[in-house]
C-alpha positions in Angstrom: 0.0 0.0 0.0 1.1 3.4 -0.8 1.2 6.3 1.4 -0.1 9.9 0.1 2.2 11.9 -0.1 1.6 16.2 -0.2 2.0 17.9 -3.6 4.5 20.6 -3.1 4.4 23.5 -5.3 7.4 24.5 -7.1 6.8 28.2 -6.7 5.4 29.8 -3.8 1.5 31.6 -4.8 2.3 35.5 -5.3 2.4 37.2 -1.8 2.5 34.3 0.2 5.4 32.5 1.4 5.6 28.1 2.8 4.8 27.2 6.2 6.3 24.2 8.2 3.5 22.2 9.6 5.8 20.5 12.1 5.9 17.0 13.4 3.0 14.8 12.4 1.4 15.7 16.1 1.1 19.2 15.0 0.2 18.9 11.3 -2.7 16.4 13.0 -3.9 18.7 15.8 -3.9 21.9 12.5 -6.0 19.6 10.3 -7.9 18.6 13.5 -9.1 21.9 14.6 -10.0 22.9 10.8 -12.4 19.8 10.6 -13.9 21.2 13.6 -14.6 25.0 12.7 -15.7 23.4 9.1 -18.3 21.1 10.8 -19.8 23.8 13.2 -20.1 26.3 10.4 -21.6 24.0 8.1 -24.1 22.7 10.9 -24.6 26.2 11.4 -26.1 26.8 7.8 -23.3 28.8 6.5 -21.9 28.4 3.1 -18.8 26.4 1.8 -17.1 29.6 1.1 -18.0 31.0 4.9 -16.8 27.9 6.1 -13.7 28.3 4.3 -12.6 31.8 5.3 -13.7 31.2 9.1 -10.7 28.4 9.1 -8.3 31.3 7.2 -9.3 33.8 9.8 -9.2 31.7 13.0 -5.7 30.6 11.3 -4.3 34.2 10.7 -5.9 35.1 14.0 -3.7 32.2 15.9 -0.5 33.2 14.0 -1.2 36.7 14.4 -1.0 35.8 18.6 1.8 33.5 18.2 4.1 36.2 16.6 3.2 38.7 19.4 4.6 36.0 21.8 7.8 35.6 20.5 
């Protein structure tokens, strides 16, 4: 069986630079907590796109308080 591996881009998008995810822990506790705000604002009634830009803003939100820490 093979294991999926991530596509990695060979350019960065314009105005945005590559982020290290850290140890699988990490990179499972990230993907955990977007599942979670996807679910509640989809059980909430919002819209695939709402749901989409409330896991962007709660991530930009949580870097945004990181970087004021160190």
């Amino acid at each position: 069986m093979s294991s999926i591996r991530p596509t990695i881009a060979k350019q960065n998008p314009k105005g945005m630079s590559v982020a290290r995810l850290g140890s699988k822990q990490q990179r499972e506790f990230i993907e955990a907590e977007a599942i979670d705000i996807f679910t509640i604002m989809t059980n909430g009634g919002c819209t695939f796109q709402q749901a989409l830009a409330a896991i962007f803003l709660s991530g930009m939100s949580l870097a945004k308080t990181l970087e004021k820490q160190l």
